[in-house]
Structure formats: C-alpha cells, structure tokens
C-alpha positions as CSV (number, residue, x, y, z in Angstrom):
1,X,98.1,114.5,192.9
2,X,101.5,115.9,192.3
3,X,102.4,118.2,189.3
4,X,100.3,118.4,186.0
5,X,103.0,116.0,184.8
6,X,102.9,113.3,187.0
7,X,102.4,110.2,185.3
8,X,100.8,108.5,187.8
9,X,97.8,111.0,187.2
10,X,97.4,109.0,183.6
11,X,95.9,106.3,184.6
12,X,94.4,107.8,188.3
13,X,92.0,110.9,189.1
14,X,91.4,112.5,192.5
15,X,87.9,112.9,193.2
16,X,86.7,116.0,195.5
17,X,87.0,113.7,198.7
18,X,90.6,113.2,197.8
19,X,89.9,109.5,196.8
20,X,91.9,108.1,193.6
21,X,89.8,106.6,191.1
22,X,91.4,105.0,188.2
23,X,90.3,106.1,184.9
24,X,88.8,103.0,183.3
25,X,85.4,101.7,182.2
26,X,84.0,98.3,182.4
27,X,81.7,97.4,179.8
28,X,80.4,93.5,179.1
29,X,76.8,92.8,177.5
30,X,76.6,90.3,180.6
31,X,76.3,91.3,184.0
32,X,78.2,88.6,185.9
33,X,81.6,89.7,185.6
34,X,81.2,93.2,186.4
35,X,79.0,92.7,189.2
36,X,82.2,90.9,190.7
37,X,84.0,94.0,190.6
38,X,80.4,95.9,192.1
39,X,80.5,93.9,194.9
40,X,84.2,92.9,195.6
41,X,86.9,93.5,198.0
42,X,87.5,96.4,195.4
43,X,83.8,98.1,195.4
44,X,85.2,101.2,196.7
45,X,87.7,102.0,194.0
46,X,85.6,102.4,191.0
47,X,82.8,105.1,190.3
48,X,79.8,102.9,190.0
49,X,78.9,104.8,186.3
50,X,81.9,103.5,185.4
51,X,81.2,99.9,185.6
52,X,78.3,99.5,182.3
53,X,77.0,95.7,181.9
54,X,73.6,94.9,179.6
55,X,71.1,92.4,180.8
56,X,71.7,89.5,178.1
57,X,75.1,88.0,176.7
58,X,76.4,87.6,173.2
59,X,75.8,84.0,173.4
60,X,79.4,83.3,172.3
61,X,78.0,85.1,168.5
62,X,79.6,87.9,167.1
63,X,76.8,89.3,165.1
64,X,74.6,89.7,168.3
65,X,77.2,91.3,170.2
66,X,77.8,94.0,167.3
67,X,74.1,94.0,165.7
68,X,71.7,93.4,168.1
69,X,72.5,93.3,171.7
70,X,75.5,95.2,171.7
71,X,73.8,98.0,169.8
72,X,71.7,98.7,173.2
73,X,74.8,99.6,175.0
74,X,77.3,101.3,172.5
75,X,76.1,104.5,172.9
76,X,76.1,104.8,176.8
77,X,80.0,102.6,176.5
78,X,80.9,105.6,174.2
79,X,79.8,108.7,176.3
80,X,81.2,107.4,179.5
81,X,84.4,107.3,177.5
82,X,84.0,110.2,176.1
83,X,83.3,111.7,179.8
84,X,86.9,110.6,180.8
85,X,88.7,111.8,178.0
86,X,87.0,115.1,178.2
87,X,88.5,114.9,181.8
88,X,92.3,115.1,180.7
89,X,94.2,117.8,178.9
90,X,96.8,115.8,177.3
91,X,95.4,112.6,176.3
92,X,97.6,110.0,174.4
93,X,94.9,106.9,173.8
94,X,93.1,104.4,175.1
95,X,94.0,100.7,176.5
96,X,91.4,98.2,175.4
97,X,91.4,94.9,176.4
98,X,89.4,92.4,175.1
99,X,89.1,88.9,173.0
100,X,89.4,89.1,169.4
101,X,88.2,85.2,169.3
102,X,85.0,85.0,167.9
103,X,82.2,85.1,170.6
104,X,83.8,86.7,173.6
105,X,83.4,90.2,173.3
106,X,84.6,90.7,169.3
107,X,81.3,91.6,167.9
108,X,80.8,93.9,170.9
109,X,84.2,95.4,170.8
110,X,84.5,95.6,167.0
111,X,81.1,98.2,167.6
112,X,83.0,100.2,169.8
113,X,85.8,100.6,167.7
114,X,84.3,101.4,164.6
C-alpha cells in the first residue's frame, strides 16, 4: 500500500488477497478476552495466529503469570513477535499495552519483557 515510506504501512500489512491486517498480537493466559476479538464484529481483520490465549488465568498472582503459567506461552508470544518484526525492513519498536498493577497481566508481561 503506497510507497515503502508510507506510514500507514507501520502499523498495517497487505496480505496476498489485498486485505490489511494490522500488525499486532494478542496474547492473555486467559481465553475470554481474546475469544471476543475471535468471534466479533472484527473476526475478519486479524490473522487468527495472531490472536495467542493459554487455557488457565493468573489468578490475579504475579508469580504464576511469570513462573508457572505464563512460562507455557512465552515462547510461542515471542516467535509470533519475532515473525512480524522479521516482516518489516525499518522497524522502530514495539507498543505494549498492558497492566503493571499486580495481578493483571504484570507477571505475564514482566516475562515477555525480560
């Protein structure tokens, strides 16, 4: 879409049917949320790899999301990351959103950034 340059290619990819897919990935240890995005009136944007849920929460404890069942899923979280940055020729970072108060995806997150 447009030139090499085009901003709008940042955050967007073009996949060979000519359908934008933005470049982000989805990761929670607990199924519920994502599956909202699975199944909702925005299904059809995202590439189903890209949306990575475990089968357990944290429980609202930050040494199971970073020790135990985080551990499960760091791996997989990384590569598909990796995957997207490998996809880019001039990448400048990453966006992470998350909650850095205990419980909700800080054990988890603290994993993926170490």
């Amino acid at each position: 879409i447009g030139g090499v340059d085009d901003s709008f290619n940042t955050f967007f990819s073009e996949s060979g049917a000519g359908i934008l897919v933005p470049r982000a990935v989805f990761l929670d240890l607990e199924p519920t949320v994502v599956d909202e995005v699975r199944t909702g009136t925005y299904r059809a944007l995202f590439h189903h790899e890209q949306l990575i849920t475990g089968k357990e929460d944290a429980a609202n404890n930050y040494a199971r999301g970073h020790y135990t069942v985080g551990k499960e899923l760091v791996d997989l979280c990384l590569d598909r990351a990796r995957i997207l940055a490998e996809q880019r020729t001039g990448l400048q970072g990453f966006r992470v959103f998350h909650s850095f108060g205990g419980g909700t995806g800080s054990g988890f997150t603290s994993l993926l950034l170490e």
